[in-house]
N, C-alpha and C positions, 0 to 999 in steps of 0.2 A: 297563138299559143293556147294551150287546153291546161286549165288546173283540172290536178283528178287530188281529192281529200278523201284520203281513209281513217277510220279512229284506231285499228288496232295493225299492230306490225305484220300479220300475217295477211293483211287487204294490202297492204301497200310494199312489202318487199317482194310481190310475184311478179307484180309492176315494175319495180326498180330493176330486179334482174335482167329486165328485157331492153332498157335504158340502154345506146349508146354513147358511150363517152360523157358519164353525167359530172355535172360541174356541182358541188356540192353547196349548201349555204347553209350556216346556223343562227335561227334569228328566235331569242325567245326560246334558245334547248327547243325549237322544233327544225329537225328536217328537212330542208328541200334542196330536190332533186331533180335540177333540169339538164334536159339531153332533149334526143330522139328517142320514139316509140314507131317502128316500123316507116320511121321517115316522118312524122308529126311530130312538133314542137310539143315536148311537154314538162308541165311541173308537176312533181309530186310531192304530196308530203303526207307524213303520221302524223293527227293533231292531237290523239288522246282521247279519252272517252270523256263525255260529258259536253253540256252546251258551253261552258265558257272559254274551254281549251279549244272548242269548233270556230266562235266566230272570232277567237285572237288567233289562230291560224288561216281560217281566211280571209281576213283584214289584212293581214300582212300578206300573202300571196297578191292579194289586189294590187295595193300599194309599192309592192319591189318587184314585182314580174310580170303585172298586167296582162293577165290573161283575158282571151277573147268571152270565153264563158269555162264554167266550173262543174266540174261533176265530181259528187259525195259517192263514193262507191263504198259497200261492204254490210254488211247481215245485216238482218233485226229477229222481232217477234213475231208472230203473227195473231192478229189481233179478228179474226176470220175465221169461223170454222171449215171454209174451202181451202185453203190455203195451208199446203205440208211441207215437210223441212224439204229445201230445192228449190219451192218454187220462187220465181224471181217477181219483185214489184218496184215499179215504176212510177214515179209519185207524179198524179196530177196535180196536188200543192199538197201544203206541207203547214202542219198546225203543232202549237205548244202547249202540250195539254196540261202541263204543272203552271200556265200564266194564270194566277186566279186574282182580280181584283172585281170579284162580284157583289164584294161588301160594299163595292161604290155602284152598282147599278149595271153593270157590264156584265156580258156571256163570259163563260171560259174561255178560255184561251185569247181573249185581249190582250195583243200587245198595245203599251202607251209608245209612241215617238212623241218627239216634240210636237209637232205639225201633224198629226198622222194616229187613224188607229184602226190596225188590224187582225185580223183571227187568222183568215186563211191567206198563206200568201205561193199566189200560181207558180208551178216550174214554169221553165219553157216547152211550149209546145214541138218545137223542132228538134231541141235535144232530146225530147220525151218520145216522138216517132223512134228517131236514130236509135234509140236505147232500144227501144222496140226491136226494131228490124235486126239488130244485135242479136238480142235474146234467142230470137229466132233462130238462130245457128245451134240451140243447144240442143241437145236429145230430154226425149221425156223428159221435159218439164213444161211446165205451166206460165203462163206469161198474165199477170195482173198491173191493169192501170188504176192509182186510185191515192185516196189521201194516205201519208203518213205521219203520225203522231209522234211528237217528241216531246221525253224530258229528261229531268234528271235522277231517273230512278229507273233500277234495272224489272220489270214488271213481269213476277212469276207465277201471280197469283191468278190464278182464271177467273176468277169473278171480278177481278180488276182488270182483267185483259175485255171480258165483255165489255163491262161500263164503259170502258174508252171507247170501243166500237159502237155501242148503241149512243154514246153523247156528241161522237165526232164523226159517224160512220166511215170510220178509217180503217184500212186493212192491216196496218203493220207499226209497230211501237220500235222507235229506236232512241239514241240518245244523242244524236248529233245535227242532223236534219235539218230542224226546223230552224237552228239559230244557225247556220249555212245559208239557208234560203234568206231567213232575213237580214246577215250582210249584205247576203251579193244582190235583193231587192232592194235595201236604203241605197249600193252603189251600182244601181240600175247595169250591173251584170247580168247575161242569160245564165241561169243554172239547173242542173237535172237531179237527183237523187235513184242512184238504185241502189234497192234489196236485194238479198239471197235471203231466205226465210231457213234460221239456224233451229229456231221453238217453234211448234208449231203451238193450238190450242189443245192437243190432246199431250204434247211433251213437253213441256214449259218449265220446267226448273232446272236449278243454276246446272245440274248435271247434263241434261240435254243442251242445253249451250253449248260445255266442254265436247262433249261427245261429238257433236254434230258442228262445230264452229268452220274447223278446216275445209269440210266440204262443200260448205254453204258460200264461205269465201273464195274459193278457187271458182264458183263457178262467177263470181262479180270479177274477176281478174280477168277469165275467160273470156267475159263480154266488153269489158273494154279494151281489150286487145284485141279486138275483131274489129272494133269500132274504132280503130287507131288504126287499123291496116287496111279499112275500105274506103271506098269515098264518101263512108255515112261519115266523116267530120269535115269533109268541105262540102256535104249535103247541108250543115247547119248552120257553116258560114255564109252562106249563101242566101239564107232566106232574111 
């Protein structure tokens, strides 16, 4: 089974419409919704914007549906001057750029675990090809592999959009990401992360969001429905 987590209803009910005969579940007032997706097992859910509403929805997808691996689908920012509203990115790993405990001696974005402490933590490589070879079915667009930055704060400011890119050289700022990744790394799940880039750095405010949301998410809808209907997700199980 494939978890796909989106943060906003229009990433995840283009998904669900395509769902046959979905069984519904409500755990924690969140959504999921497993069926078929073109004959793949999948679950879907809305988990909300922000990182804590991310990694208590995909905590619980872990734990009641066990999925094989997980993918975060739906916009961001773009945090790149190459990169325009469209283009799709594909996170090589994924960093929490609001974790600051620098006053003890640590970079940004250190996470503490018990056991454990990290900044950048890797997708998978294999969901991260498939996401690729996905993308690839779209017209004119742009296809970028690379870090993306998460927090908890919606970033419209372009001199804050730099800073993040020149401190984490990451292409794309979102809100969900990075505490996705590190559930499903503490519970040694594969997991992917994709973008549609809704802001770019030249249209970054709250307006351009609105404006450009819908388009930017159909086209992550797009690409995991292709990746649901080819053999790129028993290309992943596979490896």
């Amino acid at each position: 089974m494939i978890g796909i987590i989106c943060a906003l209803d229009i990433e995840a009910e283009g998904l669900k419409h395509q769902m046959d005969n979905p069984s519904i579940y409500n755990i924690a007032q969140i959504t999921y919704s497993k069926g078929h997706i073109n004959g793949g097992e999948t679950v879907v859910a809305e988990c909300g914007v922000g990182k804590v509403n991310a990694s208590m929805c995909t905590q619980i997808m872990i734990d009641q549906f066990r999925p094989e691996w997980i993918i975060n689908s739906g916009i961001a920012g773009a945090l790149a001057d190459n990169l325009t509203i469209g283009s799709m990115v594909i996170a090589s790993d994924v960093v929490q750029h609001d974790m600051d405990t620098s006053a003890l001696g640590d970079p940004l974005g250190t996470i503490w675990f018990n056991n454990d402490k990290q900044i950048y933590i890797a997708a998978d490589t294999a969901i991260a090809a498939a996401l690729k070879v996905a993308c690839a079915m779209l017209e004119n667009t742009e296809i970028f592999t690379g870090r993306i930055a998460t927090g908890d704060s919606f970033i419209d400011d372009r001199l804050k959009r730099k800073k993040l890119y020149q401190r984490f050289n990451a292409l794309a700022c979102d809100m969900e990401g990075g505490a996705i990744g590190q559930v499903c790394y503490r519970n040694r799940i594969p997991f992917g992360i994709l973008r549609s880039i809704s802001d770019s750095m030249n249209e970054n405010e709250a307006s351009d969001y609105f404006k450009f949301k819908e388009t930017a998410a159909q086209k992550s809808i797009d690409v995991i429905t292709y990746l649901l209907s080819t053999s790129l997700a028993r290309f992943v199980n596979d490896q």
